[in-house]
N, C-alpha and C positions, 0 to 999 in steps of 0.2 A: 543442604547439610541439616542433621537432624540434633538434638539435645538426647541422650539418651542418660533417663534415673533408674535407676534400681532402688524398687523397696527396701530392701532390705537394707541399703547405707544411706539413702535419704533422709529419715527420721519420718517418725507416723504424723505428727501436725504439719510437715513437708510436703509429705505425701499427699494427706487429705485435703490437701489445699488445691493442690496439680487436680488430681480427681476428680473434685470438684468443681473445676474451671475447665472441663474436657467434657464429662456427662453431663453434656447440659442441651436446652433448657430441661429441668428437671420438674413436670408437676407436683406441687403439695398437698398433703393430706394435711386438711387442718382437724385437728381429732380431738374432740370433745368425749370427756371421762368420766366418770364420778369414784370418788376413794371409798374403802371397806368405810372410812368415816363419814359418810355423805358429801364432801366437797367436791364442788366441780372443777374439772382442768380443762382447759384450751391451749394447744399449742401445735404450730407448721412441723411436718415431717416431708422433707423434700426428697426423701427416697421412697417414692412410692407408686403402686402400678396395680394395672388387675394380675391374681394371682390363679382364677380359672374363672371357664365361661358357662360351664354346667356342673355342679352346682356354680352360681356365681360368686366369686371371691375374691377381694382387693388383701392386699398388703402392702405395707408401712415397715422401716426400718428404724428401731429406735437406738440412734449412736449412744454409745453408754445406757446409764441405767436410771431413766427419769420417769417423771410421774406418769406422763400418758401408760409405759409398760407399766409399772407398779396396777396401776389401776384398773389397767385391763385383764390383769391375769386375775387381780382382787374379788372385778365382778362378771369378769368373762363378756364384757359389752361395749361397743362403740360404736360413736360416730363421725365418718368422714364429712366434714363440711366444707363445700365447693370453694377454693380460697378465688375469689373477682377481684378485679381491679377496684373495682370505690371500697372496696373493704384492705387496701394494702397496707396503712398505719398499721389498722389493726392486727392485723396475720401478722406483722413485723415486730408488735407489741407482744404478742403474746408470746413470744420465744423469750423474753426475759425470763431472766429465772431465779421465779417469785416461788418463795418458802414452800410446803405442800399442803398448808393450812390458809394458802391464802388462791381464793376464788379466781381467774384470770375473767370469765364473767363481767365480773362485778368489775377491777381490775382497769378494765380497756372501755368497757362502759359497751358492749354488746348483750340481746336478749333472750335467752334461756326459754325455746320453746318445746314445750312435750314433744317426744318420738312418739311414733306411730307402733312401735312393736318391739325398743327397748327402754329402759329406763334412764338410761343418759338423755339428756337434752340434745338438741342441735342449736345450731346458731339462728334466730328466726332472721336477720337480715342475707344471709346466704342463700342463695338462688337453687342451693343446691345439699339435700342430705339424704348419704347413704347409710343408713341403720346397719349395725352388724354384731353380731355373737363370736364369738371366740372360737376359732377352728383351732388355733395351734399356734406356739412360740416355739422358736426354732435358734437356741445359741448358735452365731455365728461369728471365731472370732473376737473384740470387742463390742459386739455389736446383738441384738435382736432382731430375727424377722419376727413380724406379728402378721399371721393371715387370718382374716376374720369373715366370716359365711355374708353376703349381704340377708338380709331380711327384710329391707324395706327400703326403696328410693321414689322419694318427695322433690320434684320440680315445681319452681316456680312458674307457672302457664306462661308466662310472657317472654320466657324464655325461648317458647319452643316454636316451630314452624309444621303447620301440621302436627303431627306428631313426636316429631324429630328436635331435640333440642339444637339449636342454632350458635354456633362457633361465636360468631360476633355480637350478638347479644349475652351469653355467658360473658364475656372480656375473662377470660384464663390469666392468672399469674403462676409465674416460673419464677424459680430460683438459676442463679448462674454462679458463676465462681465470687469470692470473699465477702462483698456487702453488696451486689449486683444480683439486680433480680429484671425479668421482662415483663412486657404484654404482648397483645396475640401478633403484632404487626401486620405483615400480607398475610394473605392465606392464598395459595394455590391448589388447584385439584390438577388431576389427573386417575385416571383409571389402573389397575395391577392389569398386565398384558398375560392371557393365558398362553398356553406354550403351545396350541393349533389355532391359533393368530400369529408366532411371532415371524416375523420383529414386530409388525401391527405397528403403533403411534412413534415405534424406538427407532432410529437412526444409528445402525449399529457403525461403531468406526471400520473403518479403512482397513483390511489387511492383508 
């Protein structure tokens, strides 16, 4: 037997709750800002995904209208910082919501290090920063997409295996439904099966 809601007689913090607790795990953008006044912002966006592969481009969804958008439309620049596991206080801290005069930086006690190719900082304890310009805000809704060009991504070496950054040394945090968030737990692989292999490694059922 199934529960079945409808949006529309649900109610929207109803809704976004269910939602929430379905699309998951959800990786974060933790997105470092700076205001038309020079302040810096840090704050998790857990609707977030690459948005193309050539040119390359991530987006971020900003539910209502807070400072990370303010201040990206302001200077047209950000950056996404790899939200890890030993940084999870902090990524949890900085969702609070502190004034827009007041630094999240300074705030949670993380360190403000030069990008490579915008003017916003990154987080220098994050493993991981993806520079980016401003391609386009897209109202959707009560909501914003924000998709932004990369321009520059900074890994930290010890992260990576050969070349290749390595799952288990990042430790990835997800967001899940209400105050539940994860880490990476198992990882499994397997191969995508081309279609002059199939069935190939699949055990198709019975019929």
């Amino acid at each position: 037997m199934r529960v079945d809601v409808d949006p529309k007689t649900a109610g929207r913090r109803e809704f976004y709750a269910l939602l929430n607790s379905v699309v998951v795990p959800r990786p974060i953008a933790w997105v470092s800002s700076r205001s038309a006044d020079g302040v810096l912002n840090l704050a998790p966006h857990s609707f977030f995904t690459v948005a193309s592969v050539q040119p390359p481009m991530v987006q971020f969804t900003s539910v209502g209208r807070k400072d990370s958008l303010n201040n990206v439309e302001a200077t047209g620049e950000f950056v996404v910082n790899f939200a890890a596991e030993p940084l999870y206080e902090q990524v949890n801290a900085s969702g609070t919501n502190f004034p827009p005069d007041v630094s999240e930086f300074e705030a949670i006690g993380v360190t403000a290090e030069l990008s490579r190719t915008v003017g916003v900082p990154r987080v220098a304890e994050s493993p991981v920063a993806i520079e980016c310009t401003l391609h386009t805000t897209i109202p959707i809704g009560d909501c914003t997409l924000v998709i932004g060009q990369v321009r520059h991504l900074s890994i930290d070496a010890s992260m990576l295996d050969g070349n290749h950054p390595e799952v288990r040394r990042l430790r990835p945090l997800a967001r899940l439904g209400k105050d539940e968030w994860s880490t990476l737990g198992e990882v499994r692989e397997i191969s995508r099966i081309r279609y002059s292999d199939w069935p190939g490694h699949f055990t198709p059922p019975d019929l």
